[in-house]
C-alpha positions as CSV (number, residue, x, y, z in Angstrom):
1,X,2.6,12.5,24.4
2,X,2.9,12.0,20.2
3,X,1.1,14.4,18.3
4,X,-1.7,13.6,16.4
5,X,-1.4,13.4,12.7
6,X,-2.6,16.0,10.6
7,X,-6.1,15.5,8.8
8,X,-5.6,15.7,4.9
9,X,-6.4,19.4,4.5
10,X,-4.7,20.4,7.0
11,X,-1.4,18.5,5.4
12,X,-2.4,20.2,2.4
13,X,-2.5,23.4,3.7
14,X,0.9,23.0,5.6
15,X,2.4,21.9,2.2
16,X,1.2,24.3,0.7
17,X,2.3,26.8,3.0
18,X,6.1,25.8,3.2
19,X,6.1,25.1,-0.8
20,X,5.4,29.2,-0.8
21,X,7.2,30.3,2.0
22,X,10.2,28.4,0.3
23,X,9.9,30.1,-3.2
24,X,9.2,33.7,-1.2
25,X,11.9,33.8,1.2
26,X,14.4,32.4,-1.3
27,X,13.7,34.6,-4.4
28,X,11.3,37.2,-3.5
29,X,12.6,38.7,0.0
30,X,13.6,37.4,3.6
31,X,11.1,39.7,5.3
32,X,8.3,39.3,2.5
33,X,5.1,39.5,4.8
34,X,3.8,36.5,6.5
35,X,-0.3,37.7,5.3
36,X,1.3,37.7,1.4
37,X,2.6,33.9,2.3
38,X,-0.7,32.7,3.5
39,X,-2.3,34.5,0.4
40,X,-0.5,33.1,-1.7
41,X,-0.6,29.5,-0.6
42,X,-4.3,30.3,-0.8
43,X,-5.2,30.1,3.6
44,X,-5.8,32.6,5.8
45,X,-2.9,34.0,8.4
46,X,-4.7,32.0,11.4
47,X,-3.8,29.0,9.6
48,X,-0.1,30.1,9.4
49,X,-0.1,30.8,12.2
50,X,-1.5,27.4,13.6
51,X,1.1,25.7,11.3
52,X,3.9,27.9,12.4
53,X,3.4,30.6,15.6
54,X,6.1,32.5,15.0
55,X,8.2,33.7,11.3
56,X,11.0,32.0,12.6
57,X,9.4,28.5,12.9
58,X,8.4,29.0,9.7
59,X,11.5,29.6,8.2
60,X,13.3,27.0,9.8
61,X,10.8,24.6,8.9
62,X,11.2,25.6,4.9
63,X,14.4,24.7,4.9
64,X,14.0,21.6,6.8
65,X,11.7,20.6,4.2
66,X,14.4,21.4,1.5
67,X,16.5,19.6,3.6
68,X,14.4,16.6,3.4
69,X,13.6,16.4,-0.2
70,X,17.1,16.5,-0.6
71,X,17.8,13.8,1.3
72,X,14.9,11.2,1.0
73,X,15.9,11.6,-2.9
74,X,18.7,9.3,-2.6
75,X,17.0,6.2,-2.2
76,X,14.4,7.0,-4.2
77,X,16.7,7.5,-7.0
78,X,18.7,4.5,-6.2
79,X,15.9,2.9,-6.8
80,X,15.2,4.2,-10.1
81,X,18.5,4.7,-11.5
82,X,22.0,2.8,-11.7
83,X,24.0,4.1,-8.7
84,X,26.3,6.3,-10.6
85,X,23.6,7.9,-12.3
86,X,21.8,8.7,-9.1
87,X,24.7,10.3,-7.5
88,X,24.8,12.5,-10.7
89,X,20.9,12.8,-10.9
90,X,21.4,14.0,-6.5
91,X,24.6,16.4,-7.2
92,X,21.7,18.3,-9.6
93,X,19.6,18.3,-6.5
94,X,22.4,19.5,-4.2
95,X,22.9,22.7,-6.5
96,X,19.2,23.4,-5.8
97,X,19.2,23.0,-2.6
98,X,22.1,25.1,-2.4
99,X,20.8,28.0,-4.5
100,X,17.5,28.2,-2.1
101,X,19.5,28.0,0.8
102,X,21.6,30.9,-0.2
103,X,18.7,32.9,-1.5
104,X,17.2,32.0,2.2
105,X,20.1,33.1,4.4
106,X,19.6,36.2,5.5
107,X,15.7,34.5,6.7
108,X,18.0,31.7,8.2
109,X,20.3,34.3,9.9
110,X,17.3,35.8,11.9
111,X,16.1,32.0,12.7
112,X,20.2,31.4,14.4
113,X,19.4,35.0,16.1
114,X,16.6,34.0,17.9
115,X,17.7,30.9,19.4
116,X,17.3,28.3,16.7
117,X,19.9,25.9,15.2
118,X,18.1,24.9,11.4
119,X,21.6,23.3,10.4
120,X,21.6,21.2,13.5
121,X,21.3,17.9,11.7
122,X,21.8,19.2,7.6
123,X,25.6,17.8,7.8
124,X,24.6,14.1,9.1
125,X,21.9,14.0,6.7
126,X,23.7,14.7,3.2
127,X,26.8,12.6,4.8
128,X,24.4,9.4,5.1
129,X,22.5,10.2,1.7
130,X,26.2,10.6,-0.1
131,X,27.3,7.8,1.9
132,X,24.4,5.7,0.5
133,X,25.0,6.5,-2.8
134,X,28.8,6.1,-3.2
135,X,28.2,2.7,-1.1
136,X,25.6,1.5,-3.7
137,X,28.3,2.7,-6.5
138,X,30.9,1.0,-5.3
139,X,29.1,-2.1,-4.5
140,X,28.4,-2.2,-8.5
141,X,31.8,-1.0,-9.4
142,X,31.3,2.3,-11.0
143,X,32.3,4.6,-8.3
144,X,35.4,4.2,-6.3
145,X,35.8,2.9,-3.3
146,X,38.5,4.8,-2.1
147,X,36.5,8.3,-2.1
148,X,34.8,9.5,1.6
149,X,31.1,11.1,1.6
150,X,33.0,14.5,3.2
151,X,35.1,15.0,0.5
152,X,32.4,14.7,-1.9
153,X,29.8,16.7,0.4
154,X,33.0,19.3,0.2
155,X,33.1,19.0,-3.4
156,X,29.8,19.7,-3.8
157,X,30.1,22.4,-1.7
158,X,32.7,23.8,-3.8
159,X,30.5,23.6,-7.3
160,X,28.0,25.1,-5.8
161,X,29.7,28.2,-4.7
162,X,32.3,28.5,-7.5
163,X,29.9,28.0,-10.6
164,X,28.8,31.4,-11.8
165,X,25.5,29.4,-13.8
166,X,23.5,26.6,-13.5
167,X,25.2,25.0,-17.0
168,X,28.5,25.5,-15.5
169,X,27.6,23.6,-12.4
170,X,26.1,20.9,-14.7
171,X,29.5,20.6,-16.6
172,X,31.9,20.9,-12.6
173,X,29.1,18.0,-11.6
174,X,30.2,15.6,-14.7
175,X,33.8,16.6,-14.1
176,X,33.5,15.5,-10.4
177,X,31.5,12.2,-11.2
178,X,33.7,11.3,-13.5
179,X,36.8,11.6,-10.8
180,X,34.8,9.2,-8.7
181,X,34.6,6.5,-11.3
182,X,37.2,3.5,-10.9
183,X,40.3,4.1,-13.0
Protein backbone atom coordinates (compact mmCIF):
# COMPACT_ATOMS: atom_id res chain seq x y z
CA UNK A 1 0.00 0.00 0.00
CA UNK A 2 1.67 3.74 -1.24
CA UNK A 3 1.46 6.23 1.23
CA UNK A 4 -0.64 9.09 0.80
CA UNK A 5 0.96 12.35 -0.04
CA UNK A 6 1.35 14.89 2.44
CA UNK A 7 -1.21 17.84 2.49
CA UNK A 8 0.64 21.27 1.96
CA UNK A 9 1.15 22.15 5.62
CA UNK A 10 2.08 19.30 6.54
CA UNK A 11 5.02 19.33 3.69
CA UNK A 12 5.72 22.59 5.03
CA UNK A 13 6.07 21.55 8.37
CA UNK A 14 8.29 18.52 7.46
CA UNK A 15 10.58 21.00 5.50
CA UNK A 16 10.72 23.00 7.87
CA UNK A 17 11.59 20.57 10.29
CA UNK A 18 14.60 18.84 8.48
CA UNK A 19 15.84 22.49 7.19
CA UNK A 20 16.33 22.94 11.25
CA UNK A 21 17.23 19.75 12.33
CA UNK A 22 19.99 20.08 9.48
CA UNK A 23 21.48 23.46 10.64
CA UNK A 24 21.09 22.07 14.59
CA UNK A 25 22.74 18.82 14.46
CA UNK A 26 25.44 20.07 12.10
CA UNK A 27 26.52 23.33 13.83
CA UNK A 28 24.86 23.59 17.03
CA UNK A 29 25.17 19.89 18.70
CA UNK A 30 24.38 16.13 17.85
CA UNK A 31 22.20 15.75 20.87
CA UNK A 32 20.63 19.35 20.74
CA UNK A 33 16.99 18.54 22.07
CA UNK A 34 14.39 17.27 19.84
CA UNK A 35 11.50 20.03 21.75
CA UNK A 36 14.35 23.03 20.73
CA UNK A 37 14.04 21.46 16.97
CA UNK A 38 10.43 21.59 16.79
CA UNK A 39 10.56 25.13 18.42
CA UNK A 40 12.56 26.34 16.26
CA UNK A 41 11.03 25.19 13.06
CA UNK A 42 8.05 26.78 14.70
CA UNK A 43 5.58 23.16 15.37
CA UNK A 44 4.96 21.47 18.29
CA UNK A 45 6.99 18.04 19.37
CA UNK A 46 3.74 15.86 18.38
CA UNK A 47 4.36 17.00 14.98
CA UNK A 48 8.04 15.83 15.07
CA UNK A 49 7.23 13.26 16.22
CA UNK A 50 4.57 12.35 13.52
CA UNK A 51 7.11 13.33 10.87
CA UNK A 52 9.90 11.40 12.54
CA UNK A 53 8.99 8.73 15.69
CA UNK A 54 12.20 8.36 16.75
CA UNK A 55 15.71 11.00 16.81
CA UNK A 56 17.33 8.61 14.76
CA UNK A 57 14.78 8.80 11.86
CA UNK A 58 15.21 12.11 12.03
CA UNK A 59 18.63 12.39 11.59
CA UNK A 60 18.89 9.99 8.93
CA UNK A 61 16.34 11.73 7.12
CA UNK A 62 18.41 15.27 7.33
CA UNK A 63 21.02 13.99 5.74
CA UNK A 64 19.02 12.18 3.10
CA UNK A 65 17.70 15.46 2.34
CA UNK A 66 21.29 16.95 2.02
CA UNK A 67 21.87 14.05 0.15
CA UNK A 68 19.22 14.90 -2.29
CA UNK A 69 19.77 18.48 -2.89
CA UNK A 70 23.11 17.53 -3.71
CA UNK A 71 22.24 15.31 -6.13
CA UNK A 72 19.05 16.58 -7.99
CA UNK A 73 21.47 19.80 -8.41
CA UNK A 74 23.21 18.35 -11.27
CA UNK A 75 20.65 18.48 -13.77
CA UNK A 76 19.22 21.33 -12.69
CA UNK A 77 22.48 23.02 -13.21
CA UNK A 78 23.11 21.36 -16.46
CA UNK A 79 20.34 22.91 -17.41
CA UNK A 80 21.32 26.29 -16.53
CA UNK A 81 24.84 26.39 -17.06
CA UNK A 82 27.55 25.04 -19.75
CA UNK A 83 28.60 21.57 -18.52
CA UNK A 84 31.91 22.53 -17.30
CA UNK A 85 30.61 25.24 -15.38
CA UNK A 86 28.05 23.08 -13.61
CA UNK A 87 30.56 20.60 -12.52
CA UNK A 88 32.40 23.63 -10.95
CA UNK A 89 29.15 25.30 -9.77
CA UNK A 90 28.35 21.16 -8.04
CA UNK A 91 32.07 20.69 -6.63
CA UNK A 92 30.93 24.09 -4.48
CA UNK A 93 27.92 22.06 -3.47
CA UNK A 94 29.93 18.88 -2.62
CA UNK A 95 32.07 21.01 -0.09
CA UNK A 96 28.80 21.89 1.62
CA UNK A 97 27.46 18.91 1.70
CA UNK A 98 30.58 17.67 3.03
CA UNK A 99 31.02 20.31 5.76
CA UNK A 100 27.28 19.41 7.15
CA UNK A 101 27.98 15.91 6.95
CA UNK A 102 31.04 16.18 9.05
CA UNK A 103 29.46 18.60 11.53
CA UNK A 104 26.56 15.72 11.58
CA UNK A 105 28.69 12.68 12.24
CA UNK A 106 28.66 12.08 15.55
CA UNK A 107 24.32 12.31 15.07
CA UNK A 108 24.96 9.91 12.05
CA UNK A 109 27.16 7.57 14.22
CA UNK A 110 24.23 7.06 16.75
CA UNK A 111 21.80 6.53 13.54
CA UNK A 112 24.67 3.30 12.23
CA UNK A 113 24.33 2.24 16.09
CA UNK A 114 20.95 1.68 16.14
CA UNK A 115 20.49 -0.30 13.18
CA UNK A 116 20.39 2.17 10.27
CA UNK A 117 22.46 2.39 7.17
CA UNK A 118 22.00 6.54 6.03
CA UNK A 119 24.97 6.03 3.50
CA UNK A 120 23.34 3.06 1.96
CA UNK A 121 22.73 4.61 -1.41
CA UNK A 122 25.10 8.33 -0.89
CA UNK A 123 27.93 6.58 -3.13
CA UNK A 124 25.57 5.57 -6.30
CA UNK A 125 24.05 8.83 -6.05
CA UNK A 126 27.07 11.36 -6.39
CA UNK A 127 28.66 8.58 -8.94
CA UNK A 128 25.52 9.02 -11.29
CA UNK A 129 25.27 12.93 -10.65
CA UNK A 130 29.29 13.15 -11.47
CA UNK A 131 28.71 10.74 -14.04
CA UNK A 132 26.05 13.07 -15.57
CA UNK A 133 28.03 15.88 -15.54
CA UNK A 134 31.42 14.73 -16.88
CA UNK A 135 29.14 12.95 -19.65
CA UNK A 136 27.47 16.19 -20.60
CA UNK A 137 31.23 17.85 -20.53
CA UNK A 138 32.64 15.62 -22.59
CA UNK A 139 29.90 15.43 -24.99
CA UNK A 140 30.63 19.37 -25.53
CA UNK A 141 34.32 18.95 -25.41
CA UNK A 142 35.38 20.79 -22.41
CA UNK A 143 35.96 18.00 -20.00
CA UNK A 144 37.86 14.99 -20.74
CA UNK A 145 36.77 11.95 -21.60
CA UNK A 146 39.28 9.91 -20.31
CA UNK A 147 38.51 10.82 -16.47
CA UNK A 148 35.96 8.24 -14.33
CA UNK A 149 33.20 9.72 -11.90
CA UNK A 150 35.26 7.69 -8.87
CA UNK A 151 38.27 9.35 -9.25
CA UNK A 152 36.62 12.68 -9.35
CA UNK A 153 34.04 11.65 -6.37
CA UNK A 154 37.70 10.75 -4.72
CA UNK A 155 39.00 13.99 -5.61
CA UNK A 156 36.39 15.71 -4.23
CA UNK A 157 36.65 13.78 -1.31
CA UNK A 158 40.17 14.74 -1.03
CA UNK A 159 39.43 18.84 -1.22
CA UNK A 160 37.04 18.54 1.05
CA UNK A 161 39.10 16.98 3.85
CA UNK A 162 42.52 18.60 3.02
CA UNK A 163 41.25 22.34 2.63
CA UNK A 164 41.71 24.04 5.95
CA UNK A 165 38.96 27.09 4.56
CA UNK A 166 36.32 27.45 2.34
CA UNK A 167 38.61 29.84 -0.11
CA UNK A 168 41.09 27.29 -0.18
CA UNK A 169 38.61 24.63 -1.31
CA UNK A 170 37.39 27.21 -3.94
CA UNK A 171 41.01 27.57 -5.34
CA UNK A 172 41.82 23.05 -4.96
CA UNK A 173 38.06 23.04 -6.91
CA UNK A 174 39.50 25.28 -9.91
CA UNK A 175 42.76 23.42 -9.75
CA UNK A 176 40.87 20.12 -10.19
CA UNK A 177 38.49 21.44 -12.94
CA UNK A 178 40.99 22.60 -14.74
CA UNK A 179 42.82 18.95 -14.78
CA UNK A 180 39.64 17.67 -16.29
CA UNK A 181 39.63 20.00 -19.21
CA UNK A 182 40.92 18.40 -22.63
CA UNK A 183 44.65 19.16 -23.16
Amino acid sequence: MQARPLRADARRNRDRLLEVAVRALSQDAPDVPLDAIAREAGVGIGTLYRHFPTREALVEAAYRTELDKLCDAAPVLLGMLPPDRALRAWMDRFVDYMTTKRGMAEALKAVIASGGNPYAVSRDRMLTAVGALLDAGTAAGVLRADVSAPDVLTSLSGVTLAATEREQAGRLLDLLLDALRPR
